[in-house]
C-alpha positions as CSV (number, residue, x, y, z in Angstrom):
1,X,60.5,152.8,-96.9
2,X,57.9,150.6,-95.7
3,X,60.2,147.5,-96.1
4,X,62.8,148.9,-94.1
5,X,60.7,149.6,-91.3
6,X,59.3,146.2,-92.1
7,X,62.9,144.6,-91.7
8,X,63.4,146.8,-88.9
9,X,60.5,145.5,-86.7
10,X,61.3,141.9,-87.8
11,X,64.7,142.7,-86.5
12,X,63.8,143.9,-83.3
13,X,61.5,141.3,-82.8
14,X,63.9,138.4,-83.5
15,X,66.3,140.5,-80.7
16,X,63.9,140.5,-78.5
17,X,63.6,136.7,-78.4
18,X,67.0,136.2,-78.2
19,X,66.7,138.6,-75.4
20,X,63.7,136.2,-73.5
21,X,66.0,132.9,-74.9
22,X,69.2,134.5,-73.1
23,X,67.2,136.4,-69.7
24,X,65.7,132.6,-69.4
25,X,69.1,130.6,-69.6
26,X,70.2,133.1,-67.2
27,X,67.6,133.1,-64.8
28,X,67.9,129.1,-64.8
29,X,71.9,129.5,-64.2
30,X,71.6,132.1,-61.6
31,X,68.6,129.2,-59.8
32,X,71.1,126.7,-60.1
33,X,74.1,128.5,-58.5
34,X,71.2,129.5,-55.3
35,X,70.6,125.9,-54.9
36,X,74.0,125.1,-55.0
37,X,75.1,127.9,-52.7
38,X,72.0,126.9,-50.4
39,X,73.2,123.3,-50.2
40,X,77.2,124.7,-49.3
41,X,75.8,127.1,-46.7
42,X,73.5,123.9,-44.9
43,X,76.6,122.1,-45.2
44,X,79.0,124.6,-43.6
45,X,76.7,125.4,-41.0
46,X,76.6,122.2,-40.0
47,X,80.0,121.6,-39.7
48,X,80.6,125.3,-37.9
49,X,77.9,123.7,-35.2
50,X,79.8,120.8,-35.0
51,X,83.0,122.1,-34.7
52,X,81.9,125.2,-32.6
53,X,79.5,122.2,-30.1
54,X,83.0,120.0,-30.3
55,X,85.2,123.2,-29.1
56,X,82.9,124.0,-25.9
57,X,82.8,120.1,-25.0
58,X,86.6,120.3,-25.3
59,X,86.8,123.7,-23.4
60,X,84.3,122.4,-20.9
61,X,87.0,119.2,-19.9
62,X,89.9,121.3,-19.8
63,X,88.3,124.0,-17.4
64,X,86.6,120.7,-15.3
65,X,90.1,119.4,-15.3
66,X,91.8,122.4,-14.1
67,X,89.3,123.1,-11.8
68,X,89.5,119.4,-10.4
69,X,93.7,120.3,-10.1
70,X,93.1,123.4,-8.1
71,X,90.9,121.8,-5.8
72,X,93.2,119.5,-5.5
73,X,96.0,121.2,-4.6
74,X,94.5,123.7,-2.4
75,X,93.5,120.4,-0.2
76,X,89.5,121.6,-0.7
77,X,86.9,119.2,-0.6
78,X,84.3,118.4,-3.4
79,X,81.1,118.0,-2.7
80,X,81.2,114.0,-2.8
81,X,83.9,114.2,-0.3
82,X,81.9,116.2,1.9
83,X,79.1,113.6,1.1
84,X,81.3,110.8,2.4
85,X,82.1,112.6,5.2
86,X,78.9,113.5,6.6
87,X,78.1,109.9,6.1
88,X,81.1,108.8,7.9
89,X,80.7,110.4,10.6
90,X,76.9,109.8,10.7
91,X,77.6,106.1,11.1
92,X,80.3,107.0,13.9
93,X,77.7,108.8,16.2
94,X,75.2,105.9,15.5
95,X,78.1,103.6,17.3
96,X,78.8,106.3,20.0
97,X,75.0,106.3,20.4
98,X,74.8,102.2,21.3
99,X,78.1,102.6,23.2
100,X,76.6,104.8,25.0
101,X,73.4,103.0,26.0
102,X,74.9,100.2,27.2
């Protein structure tokens, strides 16, 4: 009796090493496949910022652009026409000015 019980502890003893050998080897898989899946996520990230950063700058042209049309063919005037302008017609009443003093 006592050497079964014997051969039953040295049983369970070698099982539960196996056990510690195995939860190991899986503990440094399951690290592995986080590091791995860390480094994919950085990586897609980075190209979702990219993509998502080169989508607005495209967005941002083609509204500008549009924009730029519609002004243009309503026959309004931008703000660096209006600039031009102002100064054209600021150097016109500095010649009516010295017409007019002489």
């Amino acid at each position: 009796m006592f050497s079964k019980v014997k051969y039953l502890f040295l049983y369970l003893y070698e099982a539960s090493e196996r056990m510690e050998e195995k939860s190991a080897e899986i503990a440094q898989h399951h690290q592995e496949r986080m590091e791995a899946f860390r480094l994919e996520h950085k990586e897609m990230e980075t190209k979702a910022k990219e993509k998502f950063s080169e989508m607005r700058r495209e967005t941002k042209d083609q509204v500008s652009t549009q924009v730029r049309n519609i002004v243009g063919e309503l026959g309004l005037a931008t703000r660096t026409e209006l600039d031009e302008i102002k100064d054209l017609v600021g150097d016109i009443s500095k010649k009516l000015d010295k017409l007019d003093k002489k």
